[in-house]
N, C-alpha and C positions, 0 to 999 in steps of 0.2 A: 504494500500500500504506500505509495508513493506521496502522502503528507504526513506533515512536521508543525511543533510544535514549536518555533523559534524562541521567543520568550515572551516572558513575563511582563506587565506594563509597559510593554514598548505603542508607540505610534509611530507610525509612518508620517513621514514630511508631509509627500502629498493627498494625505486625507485629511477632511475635515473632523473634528469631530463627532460621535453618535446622533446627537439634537441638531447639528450645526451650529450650537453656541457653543462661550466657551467651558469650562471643567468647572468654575460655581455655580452658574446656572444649570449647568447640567445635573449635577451632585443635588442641588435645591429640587429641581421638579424630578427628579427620579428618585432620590433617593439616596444611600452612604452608597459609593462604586468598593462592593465587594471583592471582585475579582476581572482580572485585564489581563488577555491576553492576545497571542497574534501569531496567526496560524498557516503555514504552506500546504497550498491544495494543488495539487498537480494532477493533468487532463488524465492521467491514466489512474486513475483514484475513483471508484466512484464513490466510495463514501469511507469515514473515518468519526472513530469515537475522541473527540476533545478531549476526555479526561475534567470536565467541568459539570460539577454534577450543581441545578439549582434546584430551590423551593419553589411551593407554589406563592403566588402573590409576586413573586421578585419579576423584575424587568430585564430581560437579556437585551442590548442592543449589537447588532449585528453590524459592519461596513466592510463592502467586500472591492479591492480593486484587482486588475489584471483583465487578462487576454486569454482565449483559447481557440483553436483552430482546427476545425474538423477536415477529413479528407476530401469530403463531398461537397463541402462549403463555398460559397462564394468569395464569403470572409470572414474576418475574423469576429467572436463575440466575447462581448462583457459578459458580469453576473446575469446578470436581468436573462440569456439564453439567446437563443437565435427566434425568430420569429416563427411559428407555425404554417406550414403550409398543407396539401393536401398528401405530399406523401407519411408525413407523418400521422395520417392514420393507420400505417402498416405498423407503427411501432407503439410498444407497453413501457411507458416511460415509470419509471418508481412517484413520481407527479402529473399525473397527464394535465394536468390546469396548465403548468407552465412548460416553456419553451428546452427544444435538445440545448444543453449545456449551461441550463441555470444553476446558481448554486441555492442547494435547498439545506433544509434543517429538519431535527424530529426532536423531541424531549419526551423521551420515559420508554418504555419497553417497544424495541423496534417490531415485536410482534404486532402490538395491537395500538401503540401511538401512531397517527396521522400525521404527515409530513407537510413542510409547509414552504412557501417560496420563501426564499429572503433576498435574493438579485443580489444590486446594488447596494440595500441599506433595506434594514429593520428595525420596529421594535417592539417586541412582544412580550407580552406576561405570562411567564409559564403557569399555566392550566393547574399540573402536576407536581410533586418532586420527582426528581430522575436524571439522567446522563443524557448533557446535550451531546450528538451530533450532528456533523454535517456531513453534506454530499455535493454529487455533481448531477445532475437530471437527467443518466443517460443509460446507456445499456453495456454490460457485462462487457461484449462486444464490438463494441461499435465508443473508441471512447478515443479521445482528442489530447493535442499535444498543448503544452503551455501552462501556465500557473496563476491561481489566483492566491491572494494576501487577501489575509481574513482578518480582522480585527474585531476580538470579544469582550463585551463587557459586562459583567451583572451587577444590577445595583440590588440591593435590601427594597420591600415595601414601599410605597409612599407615608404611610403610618409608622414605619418599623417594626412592624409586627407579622410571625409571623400567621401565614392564612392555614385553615385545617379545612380540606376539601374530602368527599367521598367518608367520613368518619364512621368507620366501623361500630355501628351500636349493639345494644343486646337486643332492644325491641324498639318497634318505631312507634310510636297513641295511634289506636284504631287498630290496627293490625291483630285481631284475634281470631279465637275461635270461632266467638261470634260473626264477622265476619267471614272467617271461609265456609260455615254453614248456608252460606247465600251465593259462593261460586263453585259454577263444576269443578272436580277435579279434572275433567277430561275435555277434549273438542270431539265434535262428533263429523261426522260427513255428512252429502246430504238425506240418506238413506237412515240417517242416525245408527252408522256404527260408529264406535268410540275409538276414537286417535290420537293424537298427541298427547300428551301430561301439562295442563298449567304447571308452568315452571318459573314464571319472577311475575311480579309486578310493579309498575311506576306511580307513585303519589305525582301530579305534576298537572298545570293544565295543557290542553293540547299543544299552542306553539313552543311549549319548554317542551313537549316530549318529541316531537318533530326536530327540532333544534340540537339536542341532546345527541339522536340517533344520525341525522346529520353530520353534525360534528365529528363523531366517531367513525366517520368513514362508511355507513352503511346509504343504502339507498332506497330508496321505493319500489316497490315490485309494481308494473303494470299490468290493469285489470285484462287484460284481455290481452291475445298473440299478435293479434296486428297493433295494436296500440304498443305492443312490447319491441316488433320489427322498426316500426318508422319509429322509436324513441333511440333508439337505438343508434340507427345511423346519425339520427339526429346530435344523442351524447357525445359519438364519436368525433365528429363534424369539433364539436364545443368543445374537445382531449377533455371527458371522463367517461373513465372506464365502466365499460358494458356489464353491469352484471343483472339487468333485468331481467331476464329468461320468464316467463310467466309462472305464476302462483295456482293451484287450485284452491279453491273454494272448503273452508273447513268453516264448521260453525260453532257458536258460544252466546249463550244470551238468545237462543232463539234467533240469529241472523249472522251472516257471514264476516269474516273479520272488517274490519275498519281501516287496516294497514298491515301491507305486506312490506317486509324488511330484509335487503339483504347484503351481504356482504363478503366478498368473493375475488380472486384473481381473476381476469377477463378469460385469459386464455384456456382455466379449469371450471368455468362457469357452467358447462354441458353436463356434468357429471359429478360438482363437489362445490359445492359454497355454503356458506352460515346461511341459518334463512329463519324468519321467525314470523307469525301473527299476532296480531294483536287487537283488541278490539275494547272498548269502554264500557265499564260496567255500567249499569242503569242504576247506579246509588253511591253517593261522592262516599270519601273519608273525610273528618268533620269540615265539609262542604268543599275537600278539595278535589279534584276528577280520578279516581282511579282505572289504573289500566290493567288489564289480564292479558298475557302474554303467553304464547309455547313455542318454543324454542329446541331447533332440532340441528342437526348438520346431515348435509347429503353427504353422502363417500362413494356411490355409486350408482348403479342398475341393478334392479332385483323385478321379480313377476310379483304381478299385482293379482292377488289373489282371490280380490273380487271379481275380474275380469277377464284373465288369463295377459293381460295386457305388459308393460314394460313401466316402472314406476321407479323413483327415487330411493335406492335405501340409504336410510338413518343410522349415524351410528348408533351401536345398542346403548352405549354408556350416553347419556343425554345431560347427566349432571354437566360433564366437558362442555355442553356449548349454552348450559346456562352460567359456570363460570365466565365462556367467552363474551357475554354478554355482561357480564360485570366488570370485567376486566376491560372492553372498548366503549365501556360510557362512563365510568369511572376516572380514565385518562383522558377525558374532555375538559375537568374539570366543576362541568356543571351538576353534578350529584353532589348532594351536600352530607346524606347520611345510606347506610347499607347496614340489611340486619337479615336473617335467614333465619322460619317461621316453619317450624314442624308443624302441620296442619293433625287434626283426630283421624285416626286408619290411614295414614299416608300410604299412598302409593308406589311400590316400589317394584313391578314388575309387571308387565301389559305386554299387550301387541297393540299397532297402530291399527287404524281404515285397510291400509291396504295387504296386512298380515306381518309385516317386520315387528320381532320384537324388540322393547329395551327395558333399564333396570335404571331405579337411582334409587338415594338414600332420602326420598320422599321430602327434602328439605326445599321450601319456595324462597326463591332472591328475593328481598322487596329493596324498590330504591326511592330514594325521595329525594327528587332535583331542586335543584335550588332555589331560595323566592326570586322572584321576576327583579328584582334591581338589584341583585348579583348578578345572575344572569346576563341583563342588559351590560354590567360595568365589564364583566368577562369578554363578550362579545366585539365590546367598542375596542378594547385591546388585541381581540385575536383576529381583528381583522384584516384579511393580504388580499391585495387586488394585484389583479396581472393581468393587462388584454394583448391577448394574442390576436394577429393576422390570421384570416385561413383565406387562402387565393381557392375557394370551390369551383366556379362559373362552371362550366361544359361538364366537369368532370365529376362534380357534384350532382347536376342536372340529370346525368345517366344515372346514377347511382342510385336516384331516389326513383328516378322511371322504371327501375328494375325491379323493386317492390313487389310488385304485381303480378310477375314470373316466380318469387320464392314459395317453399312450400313452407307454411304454417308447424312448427314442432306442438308435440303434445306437451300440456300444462305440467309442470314438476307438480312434487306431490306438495 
């Protein structure tokens, strides 16, 4: 891995400062500047772990300069990336928002933290505690000569204090027995056979739980296979990655879920991605919206044994992806507390709708995200903007006329 670690408190001549002011001002609206340092990234790196581990609440400021030079390029680019165009829909970028050869970042577990731009210059409040790294936006493969100069800095809180995000409690108000004698333990199909296991639920009102799943890199399942085609091409077009595939229809509450949820590498989306329902109960927690959730992970192809047909198998262990669901809304930062709720005869061994079995230790996630002016204040900090070019005309034109020629896949389960 061809980056370095030059040193400690150094500035480069020709950068400005993080804010563009100078080091009191800066110190003042940020905060005490904890740790400074400054970093060699070279094009054949895609990514590397800083060794700079922050808290939540703190403010990393990021200022990246230097040049790199792809072989296919016209020319040479800064942090910010090269612009998008239409062949880069052939490529799975670790960022698809942003451009081949931006320099990006992640904070907390590279499994289930979400990466972010940072170009030129950032500055963000991490979400999490955890190990910042950085990267390069580009592939195994396919990776470019030259070097960028990275300059890091963290500051402490604007308060000084430190923030307690995601807090592990023992129990959350409302969350009893009383309670889960009002929710299935189970989704049914629409024949009413019984499938999946409720496995967590969200305290939160709708745009905090949208926002939330968002954040953590999950997406929306589209209702139907051609809505799922043209969004598709559509996402692709905008570099984010495809993991629509369509949903079947499972039910709770007397009606079909509310939102499908998923989360997945593009290129194993056919045959393996997280994926979860979820749907509103019809009775808040003391007046706030609760959500009922079940959460499963695809790993394959199995016969569906209602049908004789081809369907999704699950893996059996289902606990796994209700921890991975704790685990990538968690590192958003907007969950404020998490507590895990032995329900009466918990369920610990079923078969799904379509005859896959699995097993858990009957325990339900409950999460409860954070009030709306955290939320908002998180938001206003985590926010990266990056507009990319995409040159479609002709070539986009076919692409979408072609539509109409595809064949339609069968709904995952």
């Amino acid at each position: 891995m061809s980056a370095q670690l030059v040193r400690e408190g150094a500035t480069t001549p020709s950068q400005q400062p993080a804010t563009g002011q100078n080091d009191a001002k800066t110190q003042t609206s940020l905060g005490k500047k904890r740790v400074s340092q400054q970093i060699q990234l070279t094009g054949d790196a895609s990514s590397m772990e800083t060794g700079i581990d922050v808290e939540p609440g703190e403010h990393v400021v990021i200022t990246a300069t230097g040049k790199l030079r792809y072989s296919d390029a016209k020319e040479d680019n800064g942090p910010d990336g090269l612009a998008r165009n239409f062949r880069d829909l052939l490529r799975i970028l670790p960022f698809n928002q942003a451009g081949r050869g931006a320099l990006i970042g992640r904070i907390g577990d590279k499994d289930v933290a979400q990466p972010f731009l940072v170009g030129s210059h950032c500055d963000v409040v991490a979400p999490v505690a955890g190990h910042l790294a950085l990267g390069i936006n580009q592939t195994s493969d396919d990776t470019a000569s030259g070097t960028y100069v990275v300059e890091v800095a963290v500051y402490a809180p604007e308060d000084g204090k430190a923030h307690t995000v995601a807090k592990q409690v023992g129990s959350i108000s409302g969350i009893d027995s009383a309670l889960f004698s009002k929710i299935p333990r189970r989704v049914t199909d629409k024949q009413d056979h019984p499938g999946d296991m409720v496995n967590f639920l969200i305290l939160g009102s709708e745009p905090a739980m949208q926002q939330v799943f968002t954040a953590a890199g999950w997406v929306k399942v589209d209702a139907d296979v051609q809505d799922a085609i043209l969004h598709g091409l559509l996402e692709s077009i905008s570099k984010e990655s495809y993991v629509t595939m369509p949903m079947s229809q499972l039910y709770l509450f007397g009606r079909p879920q509310d939102y499908g949820w998923a989360h997945a590498e593009p290129i194993n989306v056919v045959k393996t991605r997280n994926h979860l329902r979820i749907w509103k109960a019809p009775f808040p927690v003391h007046e706030e919206a609760l959500w009922v959730g079940a959460a499963t992970h695809d790993i394959g192809l199995e016969r569906d044994q209602r049908n004789n047909g081809i369907t999704h198998k699950i893996d059996p262990d289902i606990d796994l992806e209700r921890d991975y669901v704790e685990k990538t809304l968690s590192a958003t930062g907007l969950v404020s507390e998490i507590a895990y709720f032995l329900p009466d005869h918990p369920l610990k061994e079923a078969t799904t709708a379509t005859g896959g079995s699995f097993h858990s230790n009957g325990k339900v996630l409950v999460m409860k995200l954070a009030e709306p002016a955290t939320t908002q204040s998180m938001l206003k900090h985590r926010a990266y903007r990056f507009s990319a070019r995409v040159d479609c005309c002709g070539n986009c034109a076919r692409a979408c006329s072609s539509l109409s020629t595809w064949q339609a896949p069968t709904p995952a389960r």
